[in-house]
N, C-alpha and C positions, 0 to 999 in steps of 0.2 A: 570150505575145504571139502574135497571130494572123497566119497568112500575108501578109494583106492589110498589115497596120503593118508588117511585115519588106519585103516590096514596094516598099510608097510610100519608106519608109527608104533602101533602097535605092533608088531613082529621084532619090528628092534628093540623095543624096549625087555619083549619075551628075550630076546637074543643077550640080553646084557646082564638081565635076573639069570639066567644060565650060566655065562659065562662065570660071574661073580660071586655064585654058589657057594662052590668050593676053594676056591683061591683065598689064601690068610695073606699073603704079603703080592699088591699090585703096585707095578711100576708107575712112574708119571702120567702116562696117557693115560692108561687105566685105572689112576684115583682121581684123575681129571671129569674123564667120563662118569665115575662112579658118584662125584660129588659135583656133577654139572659144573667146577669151574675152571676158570681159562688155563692154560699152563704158563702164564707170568704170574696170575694172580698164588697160584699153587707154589711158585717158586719164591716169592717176594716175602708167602707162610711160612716156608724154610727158613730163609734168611735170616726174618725175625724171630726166628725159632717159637713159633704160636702155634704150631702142627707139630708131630711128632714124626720122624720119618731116619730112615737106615741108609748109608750108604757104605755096602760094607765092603768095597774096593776102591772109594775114595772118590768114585764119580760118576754112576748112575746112583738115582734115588729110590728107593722101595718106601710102600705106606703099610701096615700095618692094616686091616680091614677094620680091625674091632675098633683101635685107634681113631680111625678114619669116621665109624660111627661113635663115639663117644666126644669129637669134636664135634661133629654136624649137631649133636643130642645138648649141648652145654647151655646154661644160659636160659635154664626152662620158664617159661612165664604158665604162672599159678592161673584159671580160670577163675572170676569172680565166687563162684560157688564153693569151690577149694578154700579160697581166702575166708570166705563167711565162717565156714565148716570147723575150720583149722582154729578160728576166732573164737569161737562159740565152744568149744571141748571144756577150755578152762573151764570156762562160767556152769559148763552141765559138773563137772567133776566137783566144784566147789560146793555145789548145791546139792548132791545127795549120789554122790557117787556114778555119776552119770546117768542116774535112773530120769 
């Protein structure tokens, strides 16, 4: 890939943290964009009602941003260390108050 594609690449992607700054409620394209995916796959989320989203004329759709990152965010998997950590509290608390 040549400097030039890495450039522009990056330039859009500056261009879309901009854009997406400020805006609390993005249309289809732009939670498509936002969440890299396709606009069936975005619509098919609707459908099944697994996304949260407004339509509040009865037929374009709006996302919510916060929304939009609280699904992306779901479904978090613990790192091994977390898990040991989380594991191991009880047994420090049982045995002398975490000392």
């Amino acid at each position: 890939m040549s400097t030039k594609t890495v450039n522009l690449e990056r330039i859009e992607e500056l261009l879309l943290q901009i854009i997406f700054a400020d805006k609390k409620a993005l249309t289809l394209d732009e939670a498509c964009l936002y969440t890299s995916l396709s606009r069936s796959y975005m619509y098919k989320l609707t459908s099944l009602r697994l996304i949260k989203f407004s339509k509040p004329l009865g037929k374009l759709v709006y996302f919510n941003k916060e929304y939009l990152d609280a699904w992306m965010l779901q479904n978090e998997h613990l790192t091994k260390d977390s898990i040991e950590r989380d594991a191991l509290l009880p047994l420090k608390n049982e045995t002398g108050n975490g000392k």
